[in-house]
Backbone as a ProteinNet text record, in pm:
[ID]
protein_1_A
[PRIMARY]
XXXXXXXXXXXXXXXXXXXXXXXXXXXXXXXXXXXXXXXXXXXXXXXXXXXXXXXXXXXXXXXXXXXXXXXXXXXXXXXXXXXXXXXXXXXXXXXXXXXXXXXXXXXXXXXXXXXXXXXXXXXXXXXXXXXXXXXXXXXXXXXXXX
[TERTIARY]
-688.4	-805.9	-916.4	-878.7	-986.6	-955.1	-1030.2	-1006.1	-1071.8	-997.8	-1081.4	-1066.3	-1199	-1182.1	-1193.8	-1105.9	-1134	-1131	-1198.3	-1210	-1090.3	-1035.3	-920.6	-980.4	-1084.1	-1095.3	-1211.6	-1216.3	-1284.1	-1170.1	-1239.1	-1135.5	-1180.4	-1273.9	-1310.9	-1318.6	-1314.7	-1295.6	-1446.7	-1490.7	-1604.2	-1696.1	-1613.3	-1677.9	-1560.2	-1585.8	-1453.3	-1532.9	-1440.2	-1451.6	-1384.9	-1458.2	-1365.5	-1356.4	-1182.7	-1185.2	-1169.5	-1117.8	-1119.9	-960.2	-886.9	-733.3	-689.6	-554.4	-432.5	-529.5	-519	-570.8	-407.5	-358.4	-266.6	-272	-362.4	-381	-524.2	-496.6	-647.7	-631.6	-752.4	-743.5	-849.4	-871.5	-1023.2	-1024.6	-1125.6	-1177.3	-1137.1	-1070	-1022.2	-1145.2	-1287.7	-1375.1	-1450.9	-1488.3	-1646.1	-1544	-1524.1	-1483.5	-1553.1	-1715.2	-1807.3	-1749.7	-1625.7	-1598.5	-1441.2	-1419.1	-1280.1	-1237.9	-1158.9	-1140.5	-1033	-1033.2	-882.7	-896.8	-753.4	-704.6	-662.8	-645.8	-658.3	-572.3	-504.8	-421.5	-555.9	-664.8	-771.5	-790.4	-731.7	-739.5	-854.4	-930.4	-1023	-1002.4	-1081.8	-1102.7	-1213.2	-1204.4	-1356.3	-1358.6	-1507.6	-1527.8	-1616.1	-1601.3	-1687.6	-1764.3	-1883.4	-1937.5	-1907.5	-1862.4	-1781.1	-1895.4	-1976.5	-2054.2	-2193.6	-2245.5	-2298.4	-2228.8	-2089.9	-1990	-2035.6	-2095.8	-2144.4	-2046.2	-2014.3	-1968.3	-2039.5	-1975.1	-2107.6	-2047.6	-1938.4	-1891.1	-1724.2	-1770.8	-1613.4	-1546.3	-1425.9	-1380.7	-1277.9	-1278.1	-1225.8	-1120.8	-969.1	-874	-779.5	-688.1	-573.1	-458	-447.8	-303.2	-327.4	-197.9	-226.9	-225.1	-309.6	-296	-197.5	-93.5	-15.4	-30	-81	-102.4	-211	-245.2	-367.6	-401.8	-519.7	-503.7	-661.1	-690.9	-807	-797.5	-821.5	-779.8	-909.8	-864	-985.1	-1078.1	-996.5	-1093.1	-1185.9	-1165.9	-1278.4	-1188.9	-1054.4	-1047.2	-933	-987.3	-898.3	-776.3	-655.3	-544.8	-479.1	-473.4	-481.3	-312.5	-221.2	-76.7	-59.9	-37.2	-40.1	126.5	119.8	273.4	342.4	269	364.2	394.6	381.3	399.3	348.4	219.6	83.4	70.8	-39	-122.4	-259.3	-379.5	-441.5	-578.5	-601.5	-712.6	-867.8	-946.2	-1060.6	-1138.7	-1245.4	-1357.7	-1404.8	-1459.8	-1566.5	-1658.9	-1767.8	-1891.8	-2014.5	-2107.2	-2184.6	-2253	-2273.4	-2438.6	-2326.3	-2224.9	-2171.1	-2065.4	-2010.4	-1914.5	-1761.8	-1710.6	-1537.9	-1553.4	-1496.4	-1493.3	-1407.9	-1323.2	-1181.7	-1142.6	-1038.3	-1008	-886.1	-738	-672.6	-557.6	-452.4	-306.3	-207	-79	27.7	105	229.1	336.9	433.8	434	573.8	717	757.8	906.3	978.7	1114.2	1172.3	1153.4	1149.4	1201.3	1270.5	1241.4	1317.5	1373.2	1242	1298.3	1151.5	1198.7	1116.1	981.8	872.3	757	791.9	897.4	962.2	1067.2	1094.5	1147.9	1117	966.2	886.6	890.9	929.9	920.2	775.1	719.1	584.6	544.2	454.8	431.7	453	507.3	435.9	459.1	377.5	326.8	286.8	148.1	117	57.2	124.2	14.3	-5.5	-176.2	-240.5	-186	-156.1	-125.8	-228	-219.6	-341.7	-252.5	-223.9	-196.3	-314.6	-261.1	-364.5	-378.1	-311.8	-286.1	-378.1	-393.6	-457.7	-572.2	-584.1	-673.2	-682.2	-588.1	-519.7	-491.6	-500.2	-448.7	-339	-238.5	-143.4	-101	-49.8	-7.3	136.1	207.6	361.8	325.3	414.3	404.4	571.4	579.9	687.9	726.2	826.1	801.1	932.9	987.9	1089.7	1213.3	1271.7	1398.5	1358.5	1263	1169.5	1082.9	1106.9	969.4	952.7	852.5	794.3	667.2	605.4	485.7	403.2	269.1	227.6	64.3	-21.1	-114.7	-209.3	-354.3	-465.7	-493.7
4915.4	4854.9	4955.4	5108.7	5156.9	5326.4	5411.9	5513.6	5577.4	5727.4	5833.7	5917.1	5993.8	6109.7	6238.9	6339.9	6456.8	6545.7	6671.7	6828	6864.6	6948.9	7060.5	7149.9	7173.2	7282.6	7191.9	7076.3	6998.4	6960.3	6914.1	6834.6	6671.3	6661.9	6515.1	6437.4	6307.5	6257.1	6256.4	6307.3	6327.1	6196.8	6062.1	5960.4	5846.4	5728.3	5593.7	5494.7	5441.5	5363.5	5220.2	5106.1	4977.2	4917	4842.9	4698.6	4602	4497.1	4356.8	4401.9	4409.8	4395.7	4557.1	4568.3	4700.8	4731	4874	4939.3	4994.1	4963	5010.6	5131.9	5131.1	5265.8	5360.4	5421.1	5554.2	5619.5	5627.5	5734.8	5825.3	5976.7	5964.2	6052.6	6049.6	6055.2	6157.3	6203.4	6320.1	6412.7	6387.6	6465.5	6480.4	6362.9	6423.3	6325.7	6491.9	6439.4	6377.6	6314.6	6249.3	6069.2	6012.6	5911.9	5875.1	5760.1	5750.3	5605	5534.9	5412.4	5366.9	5231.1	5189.2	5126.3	5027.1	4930.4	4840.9	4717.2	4678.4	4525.7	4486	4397.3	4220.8	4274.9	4197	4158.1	4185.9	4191.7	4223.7	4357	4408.1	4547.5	4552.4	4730.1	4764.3	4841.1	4932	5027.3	5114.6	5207.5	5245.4	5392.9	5447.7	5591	5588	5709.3	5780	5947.8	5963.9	5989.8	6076.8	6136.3	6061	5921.8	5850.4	5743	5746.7	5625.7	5492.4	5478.3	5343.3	5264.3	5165.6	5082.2	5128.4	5130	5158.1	4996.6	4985.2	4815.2	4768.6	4653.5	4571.8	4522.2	4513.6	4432	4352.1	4162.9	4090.6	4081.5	4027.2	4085.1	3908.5	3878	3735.6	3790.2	3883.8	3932.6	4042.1	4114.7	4189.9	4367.1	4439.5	4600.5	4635.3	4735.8	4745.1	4914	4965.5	5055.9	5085.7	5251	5216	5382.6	5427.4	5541.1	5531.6	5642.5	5699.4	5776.9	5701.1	5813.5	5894.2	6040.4	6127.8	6080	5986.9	5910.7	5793.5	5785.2	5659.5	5543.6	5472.9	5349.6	5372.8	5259.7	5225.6	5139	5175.9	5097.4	5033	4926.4	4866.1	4805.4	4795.5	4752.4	4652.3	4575.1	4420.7	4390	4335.3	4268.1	4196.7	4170.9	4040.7	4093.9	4257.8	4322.3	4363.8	4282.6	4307.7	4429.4	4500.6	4592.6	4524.4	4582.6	4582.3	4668	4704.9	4829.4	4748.9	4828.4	4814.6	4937.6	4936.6	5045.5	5033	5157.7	5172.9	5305.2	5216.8	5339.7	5287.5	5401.3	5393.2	5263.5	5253.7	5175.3	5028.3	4993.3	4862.9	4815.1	4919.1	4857.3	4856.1	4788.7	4766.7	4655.9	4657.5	4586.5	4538.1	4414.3	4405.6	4475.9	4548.9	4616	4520.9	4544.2	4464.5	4484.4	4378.2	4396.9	4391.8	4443.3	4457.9	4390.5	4359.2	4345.9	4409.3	4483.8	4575.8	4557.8	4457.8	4360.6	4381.8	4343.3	4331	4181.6	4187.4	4035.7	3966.2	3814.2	3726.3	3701.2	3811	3797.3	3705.6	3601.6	3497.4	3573	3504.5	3568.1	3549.4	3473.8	3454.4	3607.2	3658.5	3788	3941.8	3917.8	4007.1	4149.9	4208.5	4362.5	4405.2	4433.7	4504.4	4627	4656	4805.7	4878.4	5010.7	5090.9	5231.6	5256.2	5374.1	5361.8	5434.4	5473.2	5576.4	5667.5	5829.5	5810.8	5878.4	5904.1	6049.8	6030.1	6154.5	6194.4	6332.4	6374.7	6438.8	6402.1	6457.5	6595.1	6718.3	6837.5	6845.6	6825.4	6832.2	6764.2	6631.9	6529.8	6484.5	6521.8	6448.7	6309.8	6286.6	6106.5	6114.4	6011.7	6002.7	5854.5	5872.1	5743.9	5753	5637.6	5593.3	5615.7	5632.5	5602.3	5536.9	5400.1	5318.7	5294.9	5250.9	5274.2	5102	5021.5	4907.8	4903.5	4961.2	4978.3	5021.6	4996.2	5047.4	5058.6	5015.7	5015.8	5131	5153.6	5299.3	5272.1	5268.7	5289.8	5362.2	5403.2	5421.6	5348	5352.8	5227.6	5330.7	5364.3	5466	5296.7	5315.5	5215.2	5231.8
-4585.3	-4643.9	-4670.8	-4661.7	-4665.6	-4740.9	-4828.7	-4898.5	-4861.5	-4784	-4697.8	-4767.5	-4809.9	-4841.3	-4789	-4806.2	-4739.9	-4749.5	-4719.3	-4795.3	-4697.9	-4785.6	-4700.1	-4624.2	-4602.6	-4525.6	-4390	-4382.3	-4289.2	-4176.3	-4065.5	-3990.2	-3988.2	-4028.1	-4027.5	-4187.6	-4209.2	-4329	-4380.2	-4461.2	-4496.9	-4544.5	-4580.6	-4656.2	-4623.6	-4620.2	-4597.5	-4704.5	-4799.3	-4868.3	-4838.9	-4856.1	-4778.5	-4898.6	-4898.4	-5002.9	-4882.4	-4885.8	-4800.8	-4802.5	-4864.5	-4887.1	-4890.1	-4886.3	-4870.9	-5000.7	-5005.2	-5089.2	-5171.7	-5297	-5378.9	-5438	-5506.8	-5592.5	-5620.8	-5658.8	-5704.7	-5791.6	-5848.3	-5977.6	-5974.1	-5947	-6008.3	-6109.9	-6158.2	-6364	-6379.1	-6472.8	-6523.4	-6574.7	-6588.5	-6591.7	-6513.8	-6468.2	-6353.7	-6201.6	-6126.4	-6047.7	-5916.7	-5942.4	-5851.5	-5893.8	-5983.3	-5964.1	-5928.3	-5898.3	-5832	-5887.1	-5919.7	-5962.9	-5820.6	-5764.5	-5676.1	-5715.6	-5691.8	-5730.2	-5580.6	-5546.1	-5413.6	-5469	-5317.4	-5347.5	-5300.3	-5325.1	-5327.3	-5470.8	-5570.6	-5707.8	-5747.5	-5691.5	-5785.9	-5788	-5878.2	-5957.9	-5906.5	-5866.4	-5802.2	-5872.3	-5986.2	-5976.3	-5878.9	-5808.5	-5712.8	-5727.3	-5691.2	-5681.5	-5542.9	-5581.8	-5437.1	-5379.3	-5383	-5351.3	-5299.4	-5356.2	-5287.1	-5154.6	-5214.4	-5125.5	-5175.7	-5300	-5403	-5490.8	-5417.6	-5584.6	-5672.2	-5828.2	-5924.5	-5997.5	-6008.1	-6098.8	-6033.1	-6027.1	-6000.3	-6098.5	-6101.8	-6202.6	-6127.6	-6158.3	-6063.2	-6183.5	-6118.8	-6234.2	-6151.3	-6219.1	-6175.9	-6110.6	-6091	-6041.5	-5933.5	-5809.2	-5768.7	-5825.1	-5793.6	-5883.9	-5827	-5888.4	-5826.5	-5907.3	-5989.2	-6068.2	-6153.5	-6164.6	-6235.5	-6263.6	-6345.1	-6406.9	-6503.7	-6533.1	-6608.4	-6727.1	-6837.6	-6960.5	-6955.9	-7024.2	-7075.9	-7176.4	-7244.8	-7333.6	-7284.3	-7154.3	-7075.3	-7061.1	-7102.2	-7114.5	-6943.7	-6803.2	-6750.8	-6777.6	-6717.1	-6765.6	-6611.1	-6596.8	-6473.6	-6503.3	-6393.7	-6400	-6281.2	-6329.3	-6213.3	-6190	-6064.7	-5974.5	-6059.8	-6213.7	-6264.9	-6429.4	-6384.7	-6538.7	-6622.6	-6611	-6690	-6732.6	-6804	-6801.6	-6881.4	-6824.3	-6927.4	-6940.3	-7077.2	-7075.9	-7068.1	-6984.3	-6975.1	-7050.1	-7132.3	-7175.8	-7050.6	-7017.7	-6907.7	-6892.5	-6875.4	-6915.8	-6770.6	-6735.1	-6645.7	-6651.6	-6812.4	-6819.1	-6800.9	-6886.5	-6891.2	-6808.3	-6756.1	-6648.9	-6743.6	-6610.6	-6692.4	-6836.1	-6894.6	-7087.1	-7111.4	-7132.2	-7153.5	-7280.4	-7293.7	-7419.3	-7478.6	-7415.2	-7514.7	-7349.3	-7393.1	-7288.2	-7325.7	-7234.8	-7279.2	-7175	-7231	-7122.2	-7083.6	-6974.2	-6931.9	-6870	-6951	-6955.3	-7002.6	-6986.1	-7153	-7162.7	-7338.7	-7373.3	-7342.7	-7311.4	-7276.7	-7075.3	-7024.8	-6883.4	-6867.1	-6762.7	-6771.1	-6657.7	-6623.9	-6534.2	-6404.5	-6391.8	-6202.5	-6202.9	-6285	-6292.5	-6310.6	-6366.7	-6427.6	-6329.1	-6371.3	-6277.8	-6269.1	-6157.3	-6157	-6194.9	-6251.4	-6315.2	-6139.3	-6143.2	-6051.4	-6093.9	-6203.1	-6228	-6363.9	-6350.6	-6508.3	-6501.3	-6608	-6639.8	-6781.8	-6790.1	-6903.5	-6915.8	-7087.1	-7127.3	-7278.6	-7213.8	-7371.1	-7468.1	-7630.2	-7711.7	-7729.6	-7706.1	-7778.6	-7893.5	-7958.5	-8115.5	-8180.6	-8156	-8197	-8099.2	-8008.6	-7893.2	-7859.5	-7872.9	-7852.1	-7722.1	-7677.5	-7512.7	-7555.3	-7460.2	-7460	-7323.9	-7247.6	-7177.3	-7142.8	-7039.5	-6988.9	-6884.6	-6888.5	-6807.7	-6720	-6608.2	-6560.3	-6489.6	-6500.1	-6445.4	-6407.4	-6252.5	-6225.3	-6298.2	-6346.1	-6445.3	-6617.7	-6657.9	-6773.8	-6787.5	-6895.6	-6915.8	-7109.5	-7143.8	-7274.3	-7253.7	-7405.7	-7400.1	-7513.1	-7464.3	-7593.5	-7598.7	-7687.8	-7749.1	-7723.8	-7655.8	-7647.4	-7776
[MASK]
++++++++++++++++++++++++++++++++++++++++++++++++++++++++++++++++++++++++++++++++++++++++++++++++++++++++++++++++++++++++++++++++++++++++++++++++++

């Protein structure tokens, strides 16, 4: 229930972050590394300031996180127990944004079957400066560009 952080060269955890529920996943920002996103089987999204130990925004979500990740381009991509994904915009001033969702299934497997995401990496095209997604949902892997 709780996200410790710690310098390598300390012996003590420098900061403890609490959700109510198992803490699933973490991300933190691929640029400013003073934020951290988890994911918690409380079904929310926390962004955090590390460095104060502050919520800065929640996002209350229907399913449990089971996966989750930070594009360079700002948009979180959150992966839920029942397959889900879905992108949030997120910025200091406004918080998490619903962007758009996907499903990480195959067709025709009903939602009492649905494989859970557990893994997603943001990937940056250099070429183009596109970021896209690989998502992983047990024996399933695609990628889908926000």
């Amino acid at each position: 229930q709780t996200v410790r952080l710690w310098h390598v060269t300390k012996e003590s955890c420098l900061r403890t972050f609490h959700h109510t529920d198992v803490v699933t996943c973490l991300h933190f920002h691929p640029e400013d590394d003073s934020l951290f996103v988890s994911g918690s089987f409380d079904k929310k999204l926390r962004m955090w300031d590390a460095a104060k130990g502050e919520i800065l925004h929640w996002q209350g979500t229907e399913h449990l996180i089971t996966a989750l990740t930070l594009m360079e381009s700002g948009p979180v991509v959150a992966g839920f127990i029942n397959g889900q994904c879905i992108f949030y915009n997120y910025s200091r001033e406004d918080g998490f944004q619903f962007n758009t969702e996907i499903d990480c299934k195959n067709r025709g497997v009903s939602s009492r079957k649905a494989k859970k995401v557990s893994g997603i990496q943001a990937v940056r095209i250099v070429a183009t400066s596109q970021d896209t997604a690989n998502f992983s949902a047990r024996n399933s892997m695609f990628r889908k560009s926000p």
